[in-house]
Every structure is written in C-alpha cells, then in structure tokens.
N, C-alpha and C positions, 0 to 999 in steps of 0.2 A: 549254837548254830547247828542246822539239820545238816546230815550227811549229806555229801553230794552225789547226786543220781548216778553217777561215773566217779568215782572214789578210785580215784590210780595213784593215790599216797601211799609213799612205803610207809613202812611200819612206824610207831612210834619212835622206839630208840634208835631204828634207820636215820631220820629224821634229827633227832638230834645229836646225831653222830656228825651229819652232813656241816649243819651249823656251828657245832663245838668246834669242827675243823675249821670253818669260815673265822669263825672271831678270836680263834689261837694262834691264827698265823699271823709269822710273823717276819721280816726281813733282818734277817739275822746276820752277822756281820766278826763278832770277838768271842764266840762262845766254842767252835770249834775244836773236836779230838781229832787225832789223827788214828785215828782207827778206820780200817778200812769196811767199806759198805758192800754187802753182801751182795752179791749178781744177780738173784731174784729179785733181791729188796729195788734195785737198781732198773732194771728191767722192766719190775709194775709201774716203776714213777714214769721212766719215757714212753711207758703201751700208754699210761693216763695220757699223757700229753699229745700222743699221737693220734687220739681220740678223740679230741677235741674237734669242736664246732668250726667248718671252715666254708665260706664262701664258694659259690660255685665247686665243692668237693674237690679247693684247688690243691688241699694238703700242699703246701707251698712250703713248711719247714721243712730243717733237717737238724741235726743232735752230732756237733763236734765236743768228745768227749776228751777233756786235757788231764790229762795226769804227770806226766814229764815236767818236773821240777826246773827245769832248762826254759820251756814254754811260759810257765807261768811264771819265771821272774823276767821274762820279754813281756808279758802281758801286766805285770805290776807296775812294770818299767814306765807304762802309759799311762797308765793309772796315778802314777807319784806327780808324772809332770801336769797332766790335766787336774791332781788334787789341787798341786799348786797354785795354777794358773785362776783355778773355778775360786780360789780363796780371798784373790785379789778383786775378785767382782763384789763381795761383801763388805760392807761398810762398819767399823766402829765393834761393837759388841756380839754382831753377826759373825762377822770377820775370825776374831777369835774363839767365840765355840764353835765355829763352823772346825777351825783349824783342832780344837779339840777332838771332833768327831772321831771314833770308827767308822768307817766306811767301806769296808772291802773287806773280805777274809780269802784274799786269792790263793796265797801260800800256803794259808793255816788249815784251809780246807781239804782234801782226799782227791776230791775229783772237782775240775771245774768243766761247764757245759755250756756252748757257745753255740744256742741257738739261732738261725739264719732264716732271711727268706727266701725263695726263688721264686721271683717276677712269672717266669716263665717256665714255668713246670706245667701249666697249665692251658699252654697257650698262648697266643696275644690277643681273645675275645672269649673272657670267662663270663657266665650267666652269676648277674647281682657284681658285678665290677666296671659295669660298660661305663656308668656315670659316676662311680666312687672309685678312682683307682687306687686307693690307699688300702682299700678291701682286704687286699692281701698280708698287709702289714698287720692288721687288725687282727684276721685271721691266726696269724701266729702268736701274736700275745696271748691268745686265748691258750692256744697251746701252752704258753708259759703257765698262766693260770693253773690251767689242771697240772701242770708236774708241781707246781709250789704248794697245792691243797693236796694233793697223794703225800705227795714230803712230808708237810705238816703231817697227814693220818700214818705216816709209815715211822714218823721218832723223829724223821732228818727234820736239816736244819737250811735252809734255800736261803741266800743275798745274790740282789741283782746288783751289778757293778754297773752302773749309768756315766761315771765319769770317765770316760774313755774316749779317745780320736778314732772314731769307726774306720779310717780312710788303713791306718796305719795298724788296728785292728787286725784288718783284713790281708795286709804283708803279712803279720805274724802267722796267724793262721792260714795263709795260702788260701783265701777265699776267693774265689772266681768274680770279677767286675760286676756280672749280672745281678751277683746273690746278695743282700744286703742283711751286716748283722742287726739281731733284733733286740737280745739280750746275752750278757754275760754273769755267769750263776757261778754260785760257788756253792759246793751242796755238800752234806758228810753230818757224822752222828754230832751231839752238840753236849754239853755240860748240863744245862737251861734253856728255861725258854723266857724270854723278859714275860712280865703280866702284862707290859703295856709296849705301842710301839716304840723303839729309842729316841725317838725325835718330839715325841711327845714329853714323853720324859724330860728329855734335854729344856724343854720348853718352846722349843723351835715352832711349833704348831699344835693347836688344838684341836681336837677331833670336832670335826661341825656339825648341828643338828640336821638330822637327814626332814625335819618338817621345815628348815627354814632354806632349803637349797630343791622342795618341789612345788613346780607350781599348776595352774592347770589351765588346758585348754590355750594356755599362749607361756611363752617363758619370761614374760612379765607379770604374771597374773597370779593373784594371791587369790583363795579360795573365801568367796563368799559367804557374812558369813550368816547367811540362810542356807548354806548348803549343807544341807546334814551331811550328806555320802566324805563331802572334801574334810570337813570339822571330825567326824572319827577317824577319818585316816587317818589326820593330823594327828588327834588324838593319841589312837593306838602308834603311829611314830614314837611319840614321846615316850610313852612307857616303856615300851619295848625297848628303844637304847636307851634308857635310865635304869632298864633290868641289868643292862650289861656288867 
C-alpha cells in the first residue's frame, strides 16, 4: 500500500507499543503485591486518564484515591453481599463457577480508585449532550480506559469492581448526590499478567469474531458478497485476530 499523502503515523514500534498494550490488558483481580506504587508511576496513570476524550470538554470526572485499610473493608463489605446476592441470579453450573470466581482484589491491592462523574461540572446545557444525556457517563469511562492502558504500559495491574450497590457506595465514600460513581479500581504492582482474560479461561465466554459482530450500512446487513472493499475487511478481520 502507497504511503499516505499526510502520514501522521507514529513510528513503527510507537505503534506497536500502543496495540501490545491494547491486547495485554487485562482485568486483574488475585495477582496482587503489596508493595507500594511510586508517586510518579501514580500520577502519569491519573494525567492519562485525565486526558482523555470528553464530551463538550465537560471533564466531568474526579479520582477518589482509598488507601485506608478501614475504607476498604466498608467497601468489601458491599462487594461480599452484592457477590452473594449476583450468585443467586445464576443457575445450575453458572451458579457455582460463578461462586468460584475472583472477582475483586479490594484488600489485596495498594490503592483503590473510585472514579465518579459530575453531572454538573459543566453546566446544565453542554455542547454534543443536548439529546444524549448519558454523554457524560460515557465521557468518564473513557477516562477509565486511558488509566487501565497507562497501567497496563506502566507494569500495574487495574480491576474494576462492578459488583457493588452504587447508592451505599456513595455513604462510604461521602459522594455528593449529584455525582454518580462510575467505576471502582483496584490498581498496584501484580505477580503476572494471565495470557488470556479470566473469564475466558474460566470458560464463562468466548472472545467473538470481530467480522461476525460488523455489519454495513444498516446493523442487520451483512456485506455483499460482490463487495470487494466489505469482503477484505472481512477478510483482513480474520487474520488479524487469528494473529493474536
């Protein structure tokens, strides 16, 4: 393929530094030292995150940083009875490896990080939210993103804790009604990294093929197949996750 006229690619092994980090991360959970994470190290991953891509420049996060051993077993605390309770919604064979799982390394981890959003940091008529109000929430994830790919390229080890009562969350950590949490992290140096995700592993789910989940020009619509342009992408799809 010829160069393109405007070539704003970074370098080669830029490049595959970006993606090595993309397909190594991982949602990490029992792998956890307790050793503490350097202040810089610390620092670059929340500038990432706070760099991230936001919606009308509503920068709507903020970075509650728990380290207080006291905090985090009020926050496990939630975490044990919402593990329970999510156990019983699983049936049969589900039910028990579910109950197998790790899931959280709140304790085991250094620092945990309780990213939030504020609705109103921005106003109440933010530009690209008029008709999507969830914008905001969206926006913050994104944030998350960049601190779990920094992590990943900085050695740490990132799990987001999903099983939690947000309402009761938010007493613990004294979150203001307005602000809504968005994730709960547990981040610090790790032993390993798995090769694959744990849930895969587990068997719980299979990584899906990214040509059988696009479609084109409608999201029922399977690519024609006189369409050369849809039939290489397709194509190059395949290979490319089969290199993985």
């Amino acid at each position: 393929m010829d160069k393109p006229v405007n070539d704003h690619r970074f370098s080669d092994d830029m490049r595959a530094a970006l993606y090595h980090t993309i397909f190594n991360r991982r949602d990490v959970r029992g792998q956890f030292l307790p050793d503490p994470i350097d202040e810089g190290m610390l620092a670059r991953v929340l500038l990432a995150a706070h760099y991230a891509p936001s919606v009308g420049f509503m920068q709507p996060w903020s970075f509650t940083i728990v380290r207080d051993q006291g905090v985090k077993q009020k926050v496990h605390n939630l975490f044990s009875k919402a593990h329970a309770e999510a156990a019983d919604m699983f049936e049969g064979e589900k039910s028990e490896t579910y109950r197998g799982l790790k899931l959280e390394g709140i304790m085991e981890s250094p620092i945990n990080i309780c990213v939030t959003c504020d609705k109103d940091r921005a106003g109440p008529v933010v530009i690209g939210r008029t008709h999507i109000p969830e914008m905001d929430l969206y926006s913050t994830v994104c944030a998350v993103q960049n601190l779990w790919l920094a992590s990943r390229a900085e050695g740490l080890g990132l799990g987001w804790v999903s099983i939690l009562d947000q309402q009761n969350l938010k007493e613990v950590l004294g979150i203001p009604e307005r602000v809504e949490p968005v994730a709960y992290l547990c981040l610090g140096h790790v032993d390993h990294f798995k090769d694959k995700p744990e849930l895969e592993t587990a068997g719980w789910r299979k990584r899906l093929e990214l040509a059988d989940i696009t479609h084109f020009d409608g999201f029922e619509k399977s690519a024609d197949a006189d369409d050369g342009f849809a039939q290489s992408l397709l194509g190059e799809m395949r290979k490319q996750q089969q290199g993985l």
